[in-house]
C-alpha positions in Angstrom: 20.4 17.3 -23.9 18.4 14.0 -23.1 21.1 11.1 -22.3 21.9 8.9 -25.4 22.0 5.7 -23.5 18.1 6.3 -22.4 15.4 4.0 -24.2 13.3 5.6 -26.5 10.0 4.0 -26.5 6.9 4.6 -28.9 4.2 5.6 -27.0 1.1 4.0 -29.5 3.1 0.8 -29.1 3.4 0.7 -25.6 0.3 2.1 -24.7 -1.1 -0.6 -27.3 1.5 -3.8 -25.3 -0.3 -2.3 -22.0 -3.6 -2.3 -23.0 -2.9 -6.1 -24.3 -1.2 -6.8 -20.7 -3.8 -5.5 -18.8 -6.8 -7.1 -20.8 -4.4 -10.4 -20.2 -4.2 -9.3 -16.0 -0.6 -9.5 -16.1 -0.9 -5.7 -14.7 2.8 -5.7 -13.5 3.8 -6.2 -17.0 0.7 -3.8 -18.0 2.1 -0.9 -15.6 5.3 -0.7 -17.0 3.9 -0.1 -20.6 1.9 2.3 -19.9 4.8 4.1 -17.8 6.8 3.8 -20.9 4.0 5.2 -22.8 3.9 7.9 -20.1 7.9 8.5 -20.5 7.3 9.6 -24.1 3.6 11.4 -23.9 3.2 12.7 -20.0 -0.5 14.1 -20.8 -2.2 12.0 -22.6 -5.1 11.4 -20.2 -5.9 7.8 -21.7 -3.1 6.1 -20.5 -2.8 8.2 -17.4 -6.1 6.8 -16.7 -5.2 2.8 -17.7 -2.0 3.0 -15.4 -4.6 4.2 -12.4 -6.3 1.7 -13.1 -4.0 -1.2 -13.5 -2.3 0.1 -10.1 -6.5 -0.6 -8.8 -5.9 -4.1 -9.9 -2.8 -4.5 -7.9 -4.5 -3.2 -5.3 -2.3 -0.1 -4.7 -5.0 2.5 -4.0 -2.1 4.8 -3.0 -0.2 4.8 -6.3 -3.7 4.8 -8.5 -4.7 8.8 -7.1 -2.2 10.6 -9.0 -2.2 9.2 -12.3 -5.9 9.5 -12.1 -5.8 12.9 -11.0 -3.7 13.3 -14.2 -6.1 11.7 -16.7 -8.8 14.2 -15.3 -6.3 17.1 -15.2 -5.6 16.4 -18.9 -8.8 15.7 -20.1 -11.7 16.5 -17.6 -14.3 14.8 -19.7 -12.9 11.7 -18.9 -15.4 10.3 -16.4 -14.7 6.8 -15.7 -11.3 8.8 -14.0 -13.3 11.0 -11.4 
């Protein structure tokens, strides 16, 4: 049974407040959104994608390989990820 103190966070909303944060390059703000997105919807290859992405921006290369391996693991036609 999931904790009942744990934050419950909608994952449209946050993937939304992330997509707003990183258009905005506040991409520490951005990367916790779409981890919070990630929290509630683990596959969805979109966001998996954005947070690869935003962690480019930071310039952690390191951190950026697995979520991008996810977004092409959960959606292989997603080629700006390869």
């Amino acid at each position: 049974m999931p904790s009942q103190s744990a934050p419950r966070y909608d994952a449209a909303a946050e993937y939304q407040e992330g997509v707003a944060q990183l258009k905005a390059g506040d991409y520490d703000k951005a990367t916790r959104s779409f981890r919070n997105s990630l929290s509630v919807a683990p596959r969805n290859a979109s966001v998996q994608y954005l947070l690869g992405l935003t962690y480019i921006k930071l310039g952690n290369y390191k951190k950026a390989a697995k979520p991008l391996a996810n977004a092409v693991k959960y959606d292989d036609n997603l080629i700006d990820a390869h």
